[in-house]
N, C-alpha and C positions, 0 to 999 in steps of 0.2 A: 541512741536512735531506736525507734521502736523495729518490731521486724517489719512490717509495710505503712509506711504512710503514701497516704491518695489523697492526691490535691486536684481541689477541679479550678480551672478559670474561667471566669466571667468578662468578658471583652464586647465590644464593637469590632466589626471587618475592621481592618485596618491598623490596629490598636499594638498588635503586633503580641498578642496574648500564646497562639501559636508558637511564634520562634523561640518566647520567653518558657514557654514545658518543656521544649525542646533541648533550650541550652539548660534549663536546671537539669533535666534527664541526664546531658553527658553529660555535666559534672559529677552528680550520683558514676554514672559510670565507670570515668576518672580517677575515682576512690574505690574504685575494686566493687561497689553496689550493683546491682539490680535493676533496670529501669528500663518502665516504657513511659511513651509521648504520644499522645494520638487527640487529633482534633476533631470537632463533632459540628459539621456544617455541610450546610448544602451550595445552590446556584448562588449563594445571600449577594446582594448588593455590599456597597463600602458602607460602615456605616450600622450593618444590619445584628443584629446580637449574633453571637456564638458562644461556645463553649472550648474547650481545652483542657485532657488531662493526665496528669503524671503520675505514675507510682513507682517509689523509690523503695528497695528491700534491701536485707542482708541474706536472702535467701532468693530463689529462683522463683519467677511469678509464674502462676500456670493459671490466673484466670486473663482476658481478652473482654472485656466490655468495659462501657461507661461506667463509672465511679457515682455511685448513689450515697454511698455516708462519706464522705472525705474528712477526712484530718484536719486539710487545709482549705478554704477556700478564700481566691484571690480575685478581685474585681477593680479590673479598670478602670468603670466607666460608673460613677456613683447614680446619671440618670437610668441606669440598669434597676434600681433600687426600687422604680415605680411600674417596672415591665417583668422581673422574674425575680421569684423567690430564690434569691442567691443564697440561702441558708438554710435553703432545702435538704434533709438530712444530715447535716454536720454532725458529728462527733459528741459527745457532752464537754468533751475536754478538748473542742475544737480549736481552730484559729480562724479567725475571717479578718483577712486584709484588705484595705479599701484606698483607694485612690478619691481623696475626698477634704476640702477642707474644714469640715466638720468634726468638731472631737468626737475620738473614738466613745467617751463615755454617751453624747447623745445619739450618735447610732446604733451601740447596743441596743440603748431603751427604744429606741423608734423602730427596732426590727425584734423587738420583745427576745431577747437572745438571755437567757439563765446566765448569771456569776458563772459558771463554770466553763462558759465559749470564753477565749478572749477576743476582742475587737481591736484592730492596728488601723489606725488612720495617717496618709499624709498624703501630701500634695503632689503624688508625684509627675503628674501634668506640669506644676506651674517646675518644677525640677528639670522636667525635660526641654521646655522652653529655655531655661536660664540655661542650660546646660549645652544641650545641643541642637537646640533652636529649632526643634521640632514637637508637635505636641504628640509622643511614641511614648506613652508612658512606661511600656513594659520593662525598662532596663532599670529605671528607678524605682518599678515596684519590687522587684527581685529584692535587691538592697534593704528593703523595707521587710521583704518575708523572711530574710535569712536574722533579722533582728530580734523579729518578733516570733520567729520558731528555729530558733538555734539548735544546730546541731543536726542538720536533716542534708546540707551541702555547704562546704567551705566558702569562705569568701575568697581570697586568695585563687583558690581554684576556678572559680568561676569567672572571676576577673581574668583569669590567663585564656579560657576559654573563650568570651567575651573578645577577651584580644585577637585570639585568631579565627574567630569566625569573621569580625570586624575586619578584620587585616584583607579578605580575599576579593573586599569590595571596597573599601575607605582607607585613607590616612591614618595616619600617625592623631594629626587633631581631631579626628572623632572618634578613636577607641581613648585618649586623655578625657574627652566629653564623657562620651560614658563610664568610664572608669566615677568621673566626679561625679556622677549622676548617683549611680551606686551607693558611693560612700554618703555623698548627703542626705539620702533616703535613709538610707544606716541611720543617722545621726540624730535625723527629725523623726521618725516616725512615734507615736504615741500610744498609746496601748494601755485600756480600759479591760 
């Protein structure tokens, strides 16, 4: 792992991109890491764009603002793609994961993104439907980030996290739902 990766999210209110920096943060934390979580929104309605973002370290963070180059960037909501530059500042040796059924190799080219970003694409909407019958992409995008940038938060661990956050409001069959959300995102995502 490098010593600080910074991930920003790209969501809709509602989308649940917030709880999603959140639980990757404590699991970074979980692992003995470094982490903050902090979301970047106003009065917004449901629905209305926002931001959200993580930095994970093996060292102690001593800066406090928004993340301008991030490592990672993860976007929920692919109609996001014609209202904010979601690839504003990335990395050269970025990741940009996308909630989208479009291949990653044609969103590369349509966000003009250099060989050297990668692009991860998958459905994780139609994942969370099938899954847990709700359209909350965030737990299936996770799944998908941890595939396409290995090694920045366990799976395992996140999944147990996942369980007891899940556990203090839902059953038994929606921490299985998300559990399977995860893994299928794992499994599908694709990466240009």
């Amino acid at each position: 792992m490098q010593q600080l990766t910074e991930i920003r999210w790209h969501a809709r209110a509602g989308q649940g991109a917030v709880t999603a920096a959140k639980v990757v943060a404590e699991t970074a934390l979980s692992a003995d890491q470094y982490m903050q979580a902090m979301p970047e929104y106003g009065p917004e309605r449901m629905g209305a764009p926002i931001k959200a973002f993580t930095r994970i370290s093996d060292q102690p963070i001593d800066i406090h603002c928004n993340i301008e180059n991030p490592n990672v960037v993860i976007v929920l909501d692919d109609t996001l793609l014609d209202v904010v530059d979601v690839a504003e500042g990335i990395t050269s040796d970025g990741v940009l994961i996308l909630n989208t059924c479009t291949p990653a190799a044609v969103v590369k080219k349509a966000l003009g993104l250099p060989d050297s970003v990668k692009v991860a694409c998958v459905d994780a909407s139609g994942i969370a439907l099938d899954t847990i019958k709700r359209d909350i992409p965030n737990t299936p995008i996770v799944g998908a980030f941890m595939k396409a940038a290995p090694g920045i938060i366990d799976l395992e661990t996140f999944k147990g996290l996942l369980a007891k956050n899940l556990g203090k409001k839902f059953g038994q069959e929606m921490i299985d739902a998300n559990h399977a959300a995860v893994d299928r995102a794992y499994e599908e995502v694709t990466v240009a």
